[in-house]
N, C-alpha and C positions, 0 to 999 in steps of 0.2 A: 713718919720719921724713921731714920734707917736706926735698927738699931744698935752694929758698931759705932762704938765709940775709941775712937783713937789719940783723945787727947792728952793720956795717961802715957805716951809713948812719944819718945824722943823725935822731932821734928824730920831730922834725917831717916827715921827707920821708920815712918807709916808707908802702908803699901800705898797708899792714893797720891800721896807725894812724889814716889818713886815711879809709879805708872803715866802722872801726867810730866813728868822730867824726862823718863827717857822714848814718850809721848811725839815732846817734841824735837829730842835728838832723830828720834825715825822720822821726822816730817822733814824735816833736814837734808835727808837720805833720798827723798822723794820713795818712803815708804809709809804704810802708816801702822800704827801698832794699836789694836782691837783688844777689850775687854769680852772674855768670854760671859756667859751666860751661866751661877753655878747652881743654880735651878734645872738644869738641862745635864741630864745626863749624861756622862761621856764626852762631852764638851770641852776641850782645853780649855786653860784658864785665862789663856791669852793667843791672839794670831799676830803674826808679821803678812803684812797683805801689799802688793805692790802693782799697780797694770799691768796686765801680761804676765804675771806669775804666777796669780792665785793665792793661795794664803798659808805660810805654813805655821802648824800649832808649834804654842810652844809652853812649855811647864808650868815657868814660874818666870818673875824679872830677873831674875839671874840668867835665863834661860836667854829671854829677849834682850839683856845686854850682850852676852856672849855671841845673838846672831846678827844682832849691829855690829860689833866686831869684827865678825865675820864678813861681812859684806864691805867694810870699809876696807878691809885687807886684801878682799878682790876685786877694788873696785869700782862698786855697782855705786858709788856716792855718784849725785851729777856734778855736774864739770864735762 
């Protein structure tokens, strides 16, 4: 059993909530957004990963909102 516990925190603000939400805003995107590994050293704590791109690290969910943003604003959504 894991053992965070996030029940104590407001529904909107657990990071699990927030990672499988904007999860699938990036699938949407025809990107997908990767949970790093934080037993691995050096590892970011998140990737944006897309065919043909590779995958770029990103900090934190603010990090990976901001580069869904990004990408909407140039773009890269399909259509």
């Amino acid at each position: 059993m894991n053992g965070i516990n996030d029940l104590d925190t407001a529904t909107h603000e657990r990071e699990r909530k927030g990672f499988e939400s904007l999860a699938l805003h990036f699938s949407l995107l025809g990107f997908t957004l990767i949970k790093g590994d934080p037993a691995v050293e050096g590892q970011a704590p998140y990737y944006a990963a897309r065919w043909g791109l590779g995958a770029q690290p990103l900090a934190d969910l603010d990090a990976a909102e901001a580069y869904m943003l990004e990408r909407l604003g140039a773009g890269d959504g399909p259509g």
